[in-house]
N, C-alpha and C positions, 0 to 999 in steps of 0.2 A: 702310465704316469711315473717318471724319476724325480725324485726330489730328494735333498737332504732328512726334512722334518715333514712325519704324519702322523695322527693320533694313535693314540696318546702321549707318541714320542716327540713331539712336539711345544712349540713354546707360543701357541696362537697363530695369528696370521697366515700369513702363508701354508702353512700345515692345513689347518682348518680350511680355507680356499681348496685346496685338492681335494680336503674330504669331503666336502660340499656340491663342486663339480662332479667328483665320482659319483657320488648319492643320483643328481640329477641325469647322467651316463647311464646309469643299471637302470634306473626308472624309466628311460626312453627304449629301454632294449638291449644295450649294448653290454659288452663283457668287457673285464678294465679289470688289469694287474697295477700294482702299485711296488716298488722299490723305494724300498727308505733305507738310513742309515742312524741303527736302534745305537754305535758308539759313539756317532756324534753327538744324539742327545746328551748323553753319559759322560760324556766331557766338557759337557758346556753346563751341566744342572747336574752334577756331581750326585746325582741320586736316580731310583728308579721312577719313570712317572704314578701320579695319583690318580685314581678318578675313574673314572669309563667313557668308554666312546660306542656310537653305535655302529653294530658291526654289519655289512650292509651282502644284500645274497649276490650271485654272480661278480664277488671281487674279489682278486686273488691277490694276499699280503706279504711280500717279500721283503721282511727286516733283519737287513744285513747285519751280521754280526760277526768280527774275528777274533782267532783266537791272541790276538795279538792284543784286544782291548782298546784301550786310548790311545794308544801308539798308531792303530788302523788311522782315523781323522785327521791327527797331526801329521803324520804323509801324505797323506791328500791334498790337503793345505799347504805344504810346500811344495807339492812336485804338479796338483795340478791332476794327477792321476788314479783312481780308485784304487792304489797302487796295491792293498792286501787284498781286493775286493772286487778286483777286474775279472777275473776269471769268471766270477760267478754272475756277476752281470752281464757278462758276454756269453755267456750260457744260458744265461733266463730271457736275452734280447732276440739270440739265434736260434734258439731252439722252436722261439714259438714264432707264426705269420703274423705281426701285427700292421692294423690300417694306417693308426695313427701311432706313434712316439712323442708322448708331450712332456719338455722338460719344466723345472719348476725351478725351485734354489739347487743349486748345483754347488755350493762353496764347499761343502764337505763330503760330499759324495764323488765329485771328481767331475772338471768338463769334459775332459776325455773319450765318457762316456755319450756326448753326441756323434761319435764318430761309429757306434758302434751301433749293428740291425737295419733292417729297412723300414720301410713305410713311409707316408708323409711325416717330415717332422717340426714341429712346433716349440717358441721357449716363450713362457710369458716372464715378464721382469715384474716380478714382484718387489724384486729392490733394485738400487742401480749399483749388484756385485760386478755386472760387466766392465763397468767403467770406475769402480771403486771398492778396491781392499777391504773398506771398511763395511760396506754397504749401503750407506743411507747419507754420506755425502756431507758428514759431520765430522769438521775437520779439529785435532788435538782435544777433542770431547769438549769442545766450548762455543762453535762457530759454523755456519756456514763453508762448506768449502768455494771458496771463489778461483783459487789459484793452484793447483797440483803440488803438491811436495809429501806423495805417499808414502816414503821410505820412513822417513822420520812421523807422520802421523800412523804411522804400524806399530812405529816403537812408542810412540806414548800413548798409544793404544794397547800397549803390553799383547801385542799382535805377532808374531815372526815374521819379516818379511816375505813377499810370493815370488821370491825369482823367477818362476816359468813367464812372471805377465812381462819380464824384458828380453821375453825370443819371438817369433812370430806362431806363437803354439795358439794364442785365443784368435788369431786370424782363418789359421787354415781349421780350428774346430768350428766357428761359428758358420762357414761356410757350407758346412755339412747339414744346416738346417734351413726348411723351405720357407718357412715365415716366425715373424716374431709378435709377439702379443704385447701390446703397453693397455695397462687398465686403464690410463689420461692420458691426454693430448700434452699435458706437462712433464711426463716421465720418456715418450715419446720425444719432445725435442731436446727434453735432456741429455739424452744419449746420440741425437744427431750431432748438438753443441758439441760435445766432449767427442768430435770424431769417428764413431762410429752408423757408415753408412749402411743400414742393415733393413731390409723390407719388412718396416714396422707397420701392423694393423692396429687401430684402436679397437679395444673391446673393452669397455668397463667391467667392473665384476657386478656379483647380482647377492643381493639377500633373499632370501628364500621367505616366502610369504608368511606372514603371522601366522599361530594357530588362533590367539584370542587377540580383537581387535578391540580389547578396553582402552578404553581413553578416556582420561579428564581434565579437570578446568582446575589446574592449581591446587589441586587434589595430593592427600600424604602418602605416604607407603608404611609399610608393615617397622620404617626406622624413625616413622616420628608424622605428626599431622601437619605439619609450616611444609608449604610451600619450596621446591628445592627446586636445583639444577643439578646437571647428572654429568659425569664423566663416567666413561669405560672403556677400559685400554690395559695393556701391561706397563708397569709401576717402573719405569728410566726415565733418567733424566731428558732424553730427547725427546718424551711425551711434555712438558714441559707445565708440569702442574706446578714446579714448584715457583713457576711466576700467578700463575692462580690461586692456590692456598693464602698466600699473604694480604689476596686483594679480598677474599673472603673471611681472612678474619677480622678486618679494619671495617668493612659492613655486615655486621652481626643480620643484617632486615632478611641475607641472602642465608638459605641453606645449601649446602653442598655433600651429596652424595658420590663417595668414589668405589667402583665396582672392578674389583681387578687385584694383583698383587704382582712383585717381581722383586727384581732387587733393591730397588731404590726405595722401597716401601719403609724401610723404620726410619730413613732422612726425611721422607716427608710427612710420616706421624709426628716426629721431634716438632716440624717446621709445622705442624700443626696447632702443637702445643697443646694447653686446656681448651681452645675454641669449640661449644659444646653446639655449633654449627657445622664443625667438618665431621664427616661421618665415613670410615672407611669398611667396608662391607668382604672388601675377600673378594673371591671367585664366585660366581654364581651362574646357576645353569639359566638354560634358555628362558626358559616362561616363567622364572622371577624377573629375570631382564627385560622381555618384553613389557610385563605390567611395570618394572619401573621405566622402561620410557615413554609408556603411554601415558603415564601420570607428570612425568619431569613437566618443567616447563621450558625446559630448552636442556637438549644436548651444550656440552660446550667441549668443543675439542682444541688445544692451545700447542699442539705441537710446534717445536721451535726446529726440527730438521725438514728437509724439503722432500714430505713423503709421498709416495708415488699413489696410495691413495687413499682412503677413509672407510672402511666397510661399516663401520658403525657408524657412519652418517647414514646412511641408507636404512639401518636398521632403525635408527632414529623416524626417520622419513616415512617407514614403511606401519609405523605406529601414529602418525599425523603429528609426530612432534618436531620444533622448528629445533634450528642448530644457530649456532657461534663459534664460527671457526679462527686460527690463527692464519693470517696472511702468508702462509707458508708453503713453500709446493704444489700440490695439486689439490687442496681443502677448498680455494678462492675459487678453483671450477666447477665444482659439485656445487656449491651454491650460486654462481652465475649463471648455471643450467636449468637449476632447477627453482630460485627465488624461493627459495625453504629458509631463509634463514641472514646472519648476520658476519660479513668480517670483519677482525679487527686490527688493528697494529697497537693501538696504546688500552695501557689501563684505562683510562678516562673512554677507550672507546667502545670497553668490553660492559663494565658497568653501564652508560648509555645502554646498551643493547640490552642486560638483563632491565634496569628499570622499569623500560618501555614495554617488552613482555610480560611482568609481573605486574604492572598498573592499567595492561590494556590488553584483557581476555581476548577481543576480539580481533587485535593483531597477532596473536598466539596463536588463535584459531586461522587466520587466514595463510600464515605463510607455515604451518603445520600442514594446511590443503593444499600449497604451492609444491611441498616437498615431496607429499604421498602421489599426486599428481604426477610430478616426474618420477618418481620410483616408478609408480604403474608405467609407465613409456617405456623409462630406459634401463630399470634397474636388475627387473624380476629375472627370476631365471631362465624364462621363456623367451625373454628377449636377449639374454645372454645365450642361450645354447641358439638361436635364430643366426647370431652372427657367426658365433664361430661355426656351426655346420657350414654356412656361406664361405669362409675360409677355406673349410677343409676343400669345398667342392672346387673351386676357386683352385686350389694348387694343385688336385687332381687330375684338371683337365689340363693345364698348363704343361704339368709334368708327361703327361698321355700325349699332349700333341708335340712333344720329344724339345720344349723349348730351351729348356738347363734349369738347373739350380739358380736361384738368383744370387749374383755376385755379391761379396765384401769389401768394402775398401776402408782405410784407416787413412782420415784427414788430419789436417793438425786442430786441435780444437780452436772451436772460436770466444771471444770473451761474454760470457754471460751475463744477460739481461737483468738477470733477479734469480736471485734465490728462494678283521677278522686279525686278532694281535698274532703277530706271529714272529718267529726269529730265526733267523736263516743264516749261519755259520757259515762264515768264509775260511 
């Protein structure tokens, strides 16, 4: 596994996914090194990570560190190449025989580094960095991107521009891998739209099964006995709470529980105000999270950028609790799949939707069953590691029977429809 972010040096998502997959890797048998980069945590979270992670057996922790500091990440970031940090990577990739090379976030760790080791190699897009600077396709921090004009949404992104993406360097790298992972079928044609023709497989991600399957009817939690809805996520504005905060303080009947923190966290405490209905709870570990979404009566996830995909929909799901999502990205396919739940586009359409679940148990109860339903199908981790083995076998024999790598080409895009801790010294 390469990736820029893993626990603890990490900021959620995508971090968490690799540590997640490794866990379900070592428990089927297999042995799994991990390469991260501990200074670009350090430069994006100006401090040491908090907390613990669990440290899992047969995995081997390579967190790259130089002595250069935060200078190592912002070279990478502009040239594209693990530029302080190549040596050691190409040492840790050649030195050993691996099956598989599966890349993850690659933004600060360097693309470069698909070009180096053998093995079958895999990249799953956790974000769309391929096809955007920014990563998540949120253009001047206010919008949708509909129309390209990177350079300048870099700079009021207080971003430095990537000059490497205007030579043909992401061409000839991407072509050094044998297949590519999209978690939706939305993140998937998003990156065919924007040009890149690349041998994408779908594979959803998976949440890893309850340990305690409590669940109730509108039932409180340890922050108060009324009836809530739940959010959880990290605290940005392209999480987009802070068009839900306002709708929950104009109906005091709703309680809201927010589990999570990040930077945007003290704009939307202010924007909270006295409402002694919004409740912001922090970070919390797994099995307080579980019990609170067994109890919520609906997830509500409101993201206003087009994200590639939801893990805590599923975790929602996988507790029987129904969701409400925003018309955004790929959220509208997780509940078209799986009938768990509600989308919406307008206030008037989100409130409908809690209403109806807070006044009617039994439609709570039913599309909570629609949701757990499809998790058991498509979500769990046994149905995740079922497909990607299927992959891996898939490009093994392909590549055995000497047919090539599959090709890259770069179209012109078309116009879019909708929008064990360790540290390793380089």
């Amino acid at each position: 596994m390469i990736t820029t972010f893993y626990p603890p040096y990490n900021f959620g998502g995508d971090g968490m996914f690799v540590h997640q997959l490794t866990k379900e890797l070592v428990q089927t048998g297999h042995h799994v090194d991990v390469i991260h980069c501990t200074d670009a945590y350090r430069l994006l979270a100006r401090r040491e990570p908090e907390g613990t992670y669990e440290k899992l057996p047969n995995v081997r922790v390579y967190g790259l560190r130089s002595r250069a500091g935060l200078l190592s990440p912002l070279l990478t970031q502009q040239t594209g190449m693990p530029f302080l940090k190549r040596r050691r990577i190409r040492e840790i990739l050649e030195r050993n025989t691996y099956d598989v090379i599966h890349y993850h976030n690659m933004s600060l760790i360097g693309i470069t580094a698909l070009a180096y080791g053998t093995g079958i190699k895999l990249y799953t897009t956790h974000e769309h960095w391929l096809v955007c600077p920014m990563h998540v396709l949120w253009k001047y921090n206010r919008e949708v991107c509909q129309e390209k004009t990177c350079f300048s949404c870099q700079l009021e992104g207080k971003r430095p521009p990537q000059w490497w993406r205007c030579t043909s360097l992401l061409e000839r790298l991407l072509s050094k891998v044998d297949g590519f992972i999209a978690p939706s079928r939305f993140t998937k044609e998003k990156h065919l739209e924007l040009g890149l023709e690349l041998p994408f497989v779908h594979i959803p991600y998976f949440s890893p099964k309850p340990e305690n399957m409590e669940t109730g009817e509108h039932t409180g939690s340890s922050a108060g006995d009324r009836p809530y809805f739940l959010f959880v996520g990290r605290l940005e504005k392209i999480k987009g709470l802070q068009e839900v905060i306002p709708v929950f303080a104009r109906n005091k009947q709703f309680d809201l529980l927010i589990a999570g923190d990040g930077e945007y966290a003290e704009a939307l405490r202010k924007l909270a105000g006295s409402s002694a209905n919004i409740k912001f709870l922090g970070r919390l570990d797994r099995p307080t999270l579980q019990a609170l979404y067994g109890r919520a009566i609906a997830l509500i996830v409101p993201s206003i950028c087009p994200e590639t995909f939801g893990i805590v929909i599923l975790e929602a799901f996988s507790m029987k609790t129904p969701v409400i999502v925003k018309n955004s990205g790929a959220m509208p396919e997780v509940i078209e799949d799986s009938g768990g739940g509600f989308v919406y586009d307008t206030e008037e359409d989100l409130v409908a939707a809690m209403n109806q679940l807070l006044q009617n148990p039994l439609r709570r109860k039913e599309l909570g069953l629609h949701g757990y339903q499809a998790y058991q199908r498509n979500w769990t981790s046994e149905a995740h590691l079922k497909r990607y083995f299927e992959l891996i076998r898939n490009i093994g024999a392909m590549k055995s029977r000497a047919i090539g790598a599959p090709t890259f080409s770069r179209r012109a895009p078309t116009a879019s429809p909708r929008t064990n801790l360790g540290t390793d010294s380089a």
